[in-house]
C-alpha positions in Angstrom: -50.3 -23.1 -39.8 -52.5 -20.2 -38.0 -49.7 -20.8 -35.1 -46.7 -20.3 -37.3 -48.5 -17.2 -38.6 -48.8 -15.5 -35.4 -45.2 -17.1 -34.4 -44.2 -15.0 -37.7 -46.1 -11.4 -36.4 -45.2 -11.5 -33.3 -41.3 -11.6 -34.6 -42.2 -8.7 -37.0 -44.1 -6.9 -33.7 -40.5 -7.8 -31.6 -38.3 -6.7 -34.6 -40.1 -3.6 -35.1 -40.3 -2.7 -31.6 -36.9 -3.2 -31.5 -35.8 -1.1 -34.3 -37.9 1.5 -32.4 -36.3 1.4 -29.5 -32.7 1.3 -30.9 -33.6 4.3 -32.6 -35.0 5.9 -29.2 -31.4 5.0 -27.8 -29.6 6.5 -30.4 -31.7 9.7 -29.9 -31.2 9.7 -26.0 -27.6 9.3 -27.4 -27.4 12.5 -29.6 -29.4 14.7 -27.0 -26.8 13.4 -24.7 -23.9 15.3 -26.2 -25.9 18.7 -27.4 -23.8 21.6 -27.1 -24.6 24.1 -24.3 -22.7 26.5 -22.2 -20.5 25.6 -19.3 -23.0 25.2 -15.9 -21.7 25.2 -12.2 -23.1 21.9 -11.8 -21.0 20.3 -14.1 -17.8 21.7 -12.1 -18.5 18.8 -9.4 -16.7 16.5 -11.3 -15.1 18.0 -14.2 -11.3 16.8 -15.1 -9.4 19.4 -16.9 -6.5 18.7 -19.4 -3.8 21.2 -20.5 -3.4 20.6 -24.6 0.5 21.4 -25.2 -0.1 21.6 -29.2 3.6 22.1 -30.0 4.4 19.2 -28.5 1.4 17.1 -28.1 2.2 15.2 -31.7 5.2 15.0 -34.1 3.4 17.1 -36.2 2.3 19.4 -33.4 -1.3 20.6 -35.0 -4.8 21.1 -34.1 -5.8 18.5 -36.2 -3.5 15.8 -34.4 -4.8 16.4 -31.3 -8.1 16.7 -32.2 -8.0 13.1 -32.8 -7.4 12.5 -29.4 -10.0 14.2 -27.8 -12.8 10.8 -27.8 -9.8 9.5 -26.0 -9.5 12.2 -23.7 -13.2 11.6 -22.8 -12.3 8.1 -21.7 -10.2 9.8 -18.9 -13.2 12.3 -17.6 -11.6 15.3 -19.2 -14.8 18.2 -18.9 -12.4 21.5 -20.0 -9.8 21.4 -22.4 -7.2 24.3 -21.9 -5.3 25.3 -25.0 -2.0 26.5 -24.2 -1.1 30.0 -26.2 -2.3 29.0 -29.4 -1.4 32.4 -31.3 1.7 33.7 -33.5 5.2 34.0 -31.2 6.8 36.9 -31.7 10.2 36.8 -33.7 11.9 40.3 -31.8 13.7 39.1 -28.9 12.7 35.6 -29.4 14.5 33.9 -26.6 16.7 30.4 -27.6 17.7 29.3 -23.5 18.7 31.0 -20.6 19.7 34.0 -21.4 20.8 33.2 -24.8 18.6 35.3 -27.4 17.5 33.4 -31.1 19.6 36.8 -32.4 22.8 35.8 -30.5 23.1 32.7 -32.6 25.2 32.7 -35.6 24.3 29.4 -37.3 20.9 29.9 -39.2 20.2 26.1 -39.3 20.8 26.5 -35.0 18.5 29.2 -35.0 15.7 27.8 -36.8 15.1 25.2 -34.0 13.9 27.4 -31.3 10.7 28.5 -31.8 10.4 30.7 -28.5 7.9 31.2 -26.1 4.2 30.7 -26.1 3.6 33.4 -24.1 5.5 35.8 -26.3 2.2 36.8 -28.5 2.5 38.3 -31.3 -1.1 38.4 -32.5 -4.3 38.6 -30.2 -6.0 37.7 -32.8 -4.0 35.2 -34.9 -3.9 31.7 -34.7 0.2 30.6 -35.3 0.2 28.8 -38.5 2.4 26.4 -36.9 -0.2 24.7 -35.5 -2.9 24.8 -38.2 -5.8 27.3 -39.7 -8.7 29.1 -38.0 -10.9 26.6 -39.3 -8.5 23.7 -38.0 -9.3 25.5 -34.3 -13.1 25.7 -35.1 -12.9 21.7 -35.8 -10.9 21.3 -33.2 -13.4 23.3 -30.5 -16.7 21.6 -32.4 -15.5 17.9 -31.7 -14.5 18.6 -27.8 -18.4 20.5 -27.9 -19.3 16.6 -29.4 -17.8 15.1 -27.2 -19.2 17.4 -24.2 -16.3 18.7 -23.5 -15.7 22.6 -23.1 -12.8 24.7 -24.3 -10.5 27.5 -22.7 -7.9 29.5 -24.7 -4.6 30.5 -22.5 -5.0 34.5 -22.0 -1.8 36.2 -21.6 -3.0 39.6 -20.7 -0.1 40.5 -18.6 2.8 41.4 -21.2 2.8 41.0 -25.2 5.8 39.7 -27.7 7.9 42.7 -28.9 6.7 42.4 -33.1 3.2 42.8 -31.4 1.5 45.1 -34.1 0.2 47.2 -30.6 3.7 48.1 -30.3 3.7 50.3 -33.3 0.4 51.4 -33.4 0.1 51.7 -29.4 3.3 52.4 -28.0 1.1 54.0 -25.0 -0.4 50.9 -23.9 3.2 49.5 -22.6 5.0 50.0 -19.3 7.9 52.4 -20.4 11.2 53.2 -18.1 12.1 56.9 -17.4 13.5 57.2 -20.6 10.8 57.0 -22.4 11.9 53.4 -23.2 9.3 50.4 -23.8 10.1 47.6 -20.7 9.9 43.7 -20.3 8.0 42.8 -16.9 9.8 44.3 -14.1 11.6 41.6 -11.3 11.4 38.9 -14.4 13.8 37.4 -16.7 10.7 37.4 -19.4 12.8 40.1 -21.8 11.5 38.2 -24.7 7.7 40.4 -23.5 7.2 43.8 -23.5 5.3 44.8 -20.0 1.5 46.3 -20.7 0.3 48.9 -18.5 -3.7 48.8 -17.4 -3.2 52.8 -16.0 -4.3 53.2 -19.9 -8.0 52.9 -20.5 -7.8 52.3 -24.0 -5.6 49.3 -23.5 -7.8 47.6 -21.2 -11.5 48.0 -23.9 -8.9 46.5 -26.6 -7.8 43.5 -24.7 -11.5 42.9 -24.0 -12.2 43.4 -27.4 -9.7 40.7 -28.5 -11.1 38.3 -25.8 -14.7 38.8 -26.7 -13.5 37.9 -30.1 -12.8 33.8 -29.8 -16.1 34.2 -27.7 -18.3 35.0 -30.5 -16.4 34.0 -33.7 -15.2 30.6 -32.5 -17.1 29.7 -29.5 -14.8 29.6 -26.6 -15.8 28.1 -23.1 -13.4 30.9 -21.5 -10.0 31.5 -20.3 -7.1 29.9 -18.3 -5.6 33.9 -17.6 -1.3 33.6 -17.5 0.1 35.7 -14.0 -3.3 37.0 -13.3 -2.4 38.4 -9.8 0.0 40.6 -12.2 -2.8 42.1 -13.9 -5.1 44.7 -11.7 -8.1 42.6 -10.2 -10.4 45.5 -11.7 -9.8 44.8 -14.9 -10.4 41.3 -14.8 -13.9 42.0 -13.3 -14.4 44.5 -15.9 -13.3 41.8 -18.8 -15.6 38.7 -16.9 -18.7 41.0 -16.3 -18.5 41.6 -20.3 -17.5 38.5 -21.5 -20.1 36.5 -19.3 -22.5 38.9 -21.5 -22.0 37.0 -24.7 -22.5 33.3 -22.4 -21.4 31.7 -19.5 -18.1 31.5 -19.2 -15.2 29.5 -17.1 -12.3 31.4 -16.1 -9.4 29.7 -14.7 -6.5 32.3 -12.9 -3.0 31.6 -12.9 -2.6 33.0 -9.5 -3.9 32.2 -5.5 -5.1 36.4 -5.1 -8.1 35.3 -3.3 -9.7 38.8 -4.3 -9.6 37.3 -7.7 -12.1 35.1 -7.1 -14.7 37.5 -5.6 -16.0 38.3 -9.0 -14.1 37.4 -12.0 -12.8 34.0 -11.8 -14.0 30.7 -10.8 -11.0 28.6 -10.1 -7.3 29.2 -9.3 -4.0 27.4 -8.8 -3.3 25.2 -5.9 -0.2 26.5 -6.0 0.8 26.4 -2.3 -0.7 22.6 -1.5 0.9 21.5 -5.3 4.6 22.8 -3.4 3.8 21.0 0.0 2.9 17.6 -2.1 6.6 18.0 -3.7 8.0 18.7 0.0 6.0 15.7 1.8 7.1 13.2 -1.3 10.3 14.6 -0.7 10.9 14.2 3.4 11.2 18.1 3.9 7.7 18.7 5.7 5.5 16.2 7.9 2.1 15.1 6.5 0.7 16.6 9.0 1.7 20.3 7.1 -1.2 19.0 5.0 -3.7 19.3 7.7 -2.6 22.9 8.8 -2.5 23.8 4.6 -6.3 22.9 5.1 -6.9 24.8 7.6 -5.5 27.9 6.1 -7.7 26.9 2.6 -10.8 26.5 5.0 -10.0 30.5 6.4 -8.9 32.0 3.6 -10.8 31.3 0.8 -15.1 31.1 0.2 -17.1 28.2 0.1 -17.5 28.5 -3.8 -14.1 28.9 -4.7 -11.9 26.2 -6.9 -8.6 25.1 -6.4 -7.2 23.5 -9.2 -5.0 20.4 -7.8 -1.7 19.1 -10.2 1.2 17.4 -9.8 2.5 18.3 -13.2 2.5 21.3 -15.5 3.9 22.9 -18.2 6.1 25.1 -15.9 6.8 21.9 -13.0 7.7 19.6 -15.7 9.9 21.8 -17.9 11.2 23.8 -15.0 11.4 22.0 -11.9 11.2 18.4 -13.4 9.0 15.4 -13.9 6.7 14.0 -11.2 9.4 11.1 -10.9 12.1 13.3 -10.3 10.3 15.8 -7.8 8.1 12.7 -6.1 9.8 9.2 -6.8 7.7 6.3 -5.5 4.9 8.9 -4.5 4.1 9.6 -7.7 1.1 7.0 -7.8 -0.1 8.1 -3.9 -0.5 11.9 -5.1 -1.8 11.0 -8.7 -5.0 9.7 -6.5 -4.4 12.2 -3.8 -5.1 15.1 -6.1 -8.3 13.7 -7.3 -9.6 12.7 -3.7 -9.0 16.0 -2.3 -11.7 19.2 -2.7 -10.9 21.0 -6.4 -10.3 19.8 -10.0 -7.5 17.5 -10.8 -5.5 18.8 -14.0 -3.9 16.2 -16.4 -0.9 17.8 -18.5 -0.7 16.9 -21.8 2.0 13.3 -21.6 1.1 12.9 -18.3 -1.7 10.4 -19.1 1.4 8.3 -20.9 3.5 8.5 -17.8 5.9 10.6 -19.1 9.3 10.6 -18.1 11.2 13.4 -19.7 11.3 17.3 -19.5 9.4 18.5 -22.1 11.5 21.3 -23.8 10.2 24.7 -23.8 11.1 26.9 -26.5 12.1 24.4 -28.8 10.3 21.5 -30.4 9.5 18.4 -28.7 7.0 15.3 -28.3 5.4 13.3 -26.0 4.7 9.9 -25.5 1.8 7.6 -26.9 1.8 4.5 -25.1 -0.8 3.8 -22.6 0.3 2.3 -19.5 -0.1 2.5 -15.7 -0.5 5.8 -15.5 -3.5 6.0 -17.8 -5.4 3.1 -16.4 -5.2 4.5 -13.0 -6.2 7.9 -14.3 -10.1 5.9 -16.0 -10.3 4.3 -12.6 -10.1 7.9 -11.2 -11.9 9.3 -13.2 -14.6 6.9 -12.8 -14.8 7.5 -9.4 -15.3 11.4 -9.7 -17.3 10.9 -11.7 -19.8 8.6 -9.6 -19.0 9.4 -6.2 -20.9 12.3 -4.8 -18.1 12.7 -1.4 -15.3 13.6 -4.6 -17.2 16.4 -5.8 -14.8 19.4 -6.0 -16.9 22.2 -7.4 -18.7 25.3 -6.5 -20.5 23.3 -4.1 -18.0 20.6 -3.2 -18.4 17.6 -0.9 -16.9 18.5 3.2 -13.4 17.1 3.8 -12.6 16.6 7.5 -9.1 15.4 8.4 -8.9 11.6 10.6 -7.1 11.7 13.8 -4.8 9.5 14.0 -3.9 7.4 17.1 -0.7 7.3 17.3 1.8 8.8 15.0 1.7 11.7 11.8 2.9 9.9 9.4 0.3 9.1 7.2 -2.0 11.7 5.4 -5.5 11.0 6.2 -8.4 12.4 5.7 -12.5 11.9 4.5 -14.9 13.5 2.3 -19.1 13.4 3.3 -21.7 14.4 0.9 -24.9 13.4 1.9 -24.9 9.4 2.3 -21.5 9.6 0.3 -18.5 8.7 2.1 -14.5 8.1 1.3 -12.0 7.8 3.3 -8.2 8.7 1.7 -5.0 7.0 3.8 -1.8 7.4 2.2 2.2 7.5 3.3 4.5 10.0 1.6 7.3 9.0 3.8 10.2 6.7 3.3 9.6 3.9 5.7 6.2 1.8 6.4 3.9 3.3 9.0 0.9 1.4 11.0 -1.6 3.4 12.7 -5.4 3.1 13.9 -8.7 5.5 13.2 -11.7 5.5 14.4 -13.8 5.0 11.7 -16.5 2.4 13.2 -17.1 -0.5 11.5 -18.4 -0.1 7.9 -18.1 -1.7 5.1 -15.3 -0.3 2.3 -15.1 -0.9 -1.6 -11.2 -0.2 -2.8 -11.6 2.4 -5.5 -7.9 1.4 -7.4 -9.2 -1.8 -7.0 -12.9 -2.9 -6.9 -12.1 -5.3 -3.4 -14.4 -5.1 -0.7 -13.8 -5.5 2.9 -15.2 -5.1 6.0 -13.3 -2.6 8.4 -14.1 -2.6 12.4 -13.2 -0.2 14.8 -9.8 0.3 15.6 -8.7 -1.3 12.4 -4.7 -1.4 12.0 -4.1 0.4 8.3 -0.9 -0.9 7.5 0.9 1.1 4.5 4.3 0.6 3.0 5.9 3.7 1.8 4.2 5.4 -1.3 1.2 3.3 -0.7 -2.3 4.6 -0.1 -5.6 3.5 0.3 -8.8 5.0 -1.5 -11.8 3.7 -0.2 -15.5 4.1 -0.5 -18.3 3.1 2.3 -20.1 1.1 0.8 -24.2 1.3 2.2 -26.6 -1.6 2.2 
């Protein structure tokens, strides 16, 4: 009986402990996920995601894709980037082409096009379209849950023509000799009236309006539309205050390498996203890649961010889906841009594999079936995750390009940090390639794939075309 007894305490003791320690978890948990500004550290292996709301859901609302953001989490997604999420000017409003909302006669026609986002109407407005101000504050509080940060689209550059500055601040815009209030000049944006930073007061009220969703709803910073367009001392100007309120990420349209001196801390990859397109597409050598590097390595600092994508909201509406523009590459340079130094961007569909051009000024939806495409994009994100050679930040891993021993044909390249080591092989071009590196012998683990395999020197790396291989040393 006196056995049973202490049988029966030591169960309570065990239970109790238990509870304890499930409680400690769930602490560890919460602490986990506390809120606080962005950090250069977590740049290493952030994932950002471009949230199209118009078209993101049927409904096309903060709350739907709010929803999705504990999914989003699943596919290492660190910044959010809200497209334009204010009122679109009605004046002007364009329909397609050239074609004006105004030209069209049928009001049922008219009513579908809902123009540009970048046509703003209202710095400080959310468009009801897409929800309520405390539909955005929900919205920015669960991706802060989730650890997750937030960037509003800035379009600093030009404003829609029923902008309320307009009337009350006709001297903030570009005007032509006549006196006569102008859209950007060398653009077909006439649906924006150009603003002109020659006017001091202009430049304290856009700060003004950006410092705004900084204090009153928390914003992680700004993805800045055309910022080359915009003088680079204003910018400085606007970071240097805004930074003031907290740390900040700003993200430049634009490859101005002054722009990153000071204000911003990432940029487009525009020029290596345009040689990806031309190596899927036969019109440059792999090897272009190499020299592109070269160029990145001269031209920019050590700390600054290149943000890889082989998809947009411009590319895919414009230009045309990653199938179209990259066929059976599309799966190589999916990997390719989160293996290389900088921070991969998913676009809103992308995760689903679209397939279609999303339309721009009129409404639209994208796909919600997981696939390929989204499993290959947690195995990715896994690996930045984990693997210190795929850091892409401030203070990114080396990337040194593999000679190859006979033959360009194949991209190929590794990344070092520390004892960290991968090694990327892939071949854009239409017909299968063999070649050898030097690469000792070492043991590899198949990221895509979780196979090991032992690799000696001289191996033969056979690769079909479109086919890659992502591999990490693996030390013992």
């Amino acid at each position: 009986m006196k056995n049973l007894l202490y049988l029966f305490l030591a169960c309570l003791l065990f239970t109790a402990c238990e509870k304890d320690k499930q409680k400690e978890d769930v602490n560890v948990e919460e602490e986990s996920t506390v809120y606080t500004p962005i950090q250069d550290s977590e740049l290493e292996t952030a994932i950002i995601y471009e949230a199209n709301i118009r078209q993101y859901s049927q409904e096309g609302t903060f709350n739907q894709f709010t929803k999705d953001i504990p999914e989003l989490k699943k596919l290492g997604v660190k910044v959010i980037w809200l497209m334009p999420i204010f009122p679109v000017s009605e004046k002007n409003r364009k329909a397609k082409g050239d074609l004006m909302v105004h030209d069209i006669k049928d009001p049922k026609e008219r009513e579908k096009y809902l123009g540009s986002y970048y046509a703003v109407a209202d710095y400080q407005a959310v468009n009801p379209d897409y929800g309520t101000q405390e539909d955005l504050r929900k919205l920015i509080t669960t991706a802060h849950d989730n650890g997750m940060y937030v960037i509003l689209d800035w379009v600093a550059n030009h404003t829609g023509w029923d902008n309320w500055w307009i009337n009350e601040h006709p001297e903030f815009y570009t005007k032509n000799e006549k006196g006569e209030i102008i859209h950007p000049k060398g653009t077909d944006w006439t649906d924006t009236a150009d603003l002109n930073y020659d006017n001091e007061n202009l430049r304290l009220a856009m700060i003004d309006a950006m410092s705004y969703w900084v204090k009153e709803f928390d914003v992680d910073g700004f993805r800045c539309d055309v910022a080359h367009e915009v003088p680079t001392d204003f910018w400085n100007e606007a970071s240097g205050q805004l930074h003031n309120i907290k740390p900040l990420f700003m993200l430049a349209e634009s490859e101005k390498k002054d722009l990153f001196k000071q204000a911003f801390d990432m940029g487009y990859n525009w020029e290596g996203h345009h040689i990806m397109n031309e190596m899927a597409q036969g019109k440059v050598k792999p090897n272009a890649w190499s020299d592109y590097m070269e160029r990145v390595k001269e031209n920019y600092e050590a700390d600054d961010i290149l943000m890889n994508f082989i998809t947009n909201h411009d590319e895919n509406s414009w230009n045309g889906t990653v199938k179209e523009r990259m066929g059976n590459k599309a799966n190589l340079f999916l990997a390719f841009q989160y293996a290389i130094p900088g921070m991969p961007l998913i676009y809103s569909g992308q995760e689903y594999g679209m397939d279609h051009r999303l339309k721009f000024f009129e409404k639209d939806t994208i796909p919600k079936t997981k696939g390929d495409v989204w499993k290959k994009m947690e195995i990715l994100a896994k690996a930045k995750e984990t693997i210190p050679a795929l850091h892409g930040g401030k203070d990114d891993a080396d990337y040194i390009t593999l000679q190859q021993e006979s033959g360009d044909e194949i991209i190929a390249f590794k990344r070092v940090n520390g004892e960290s080591t991968i090694y990327f092989m892939g071949n854009p071009t239409d017909v299968k390639t063999s070649t050898t590196f030097k690469m000792g012998d070492i043991k590899v683990r198949d990221i895509m794939t979780g196979a090991t395999a032992q690799l000696r020197e001289n191996q033969i790396i056979d690769l079909p075309s479109g086919a890659f291989r992502f591999l990490e040393v693996v030390n013992e």
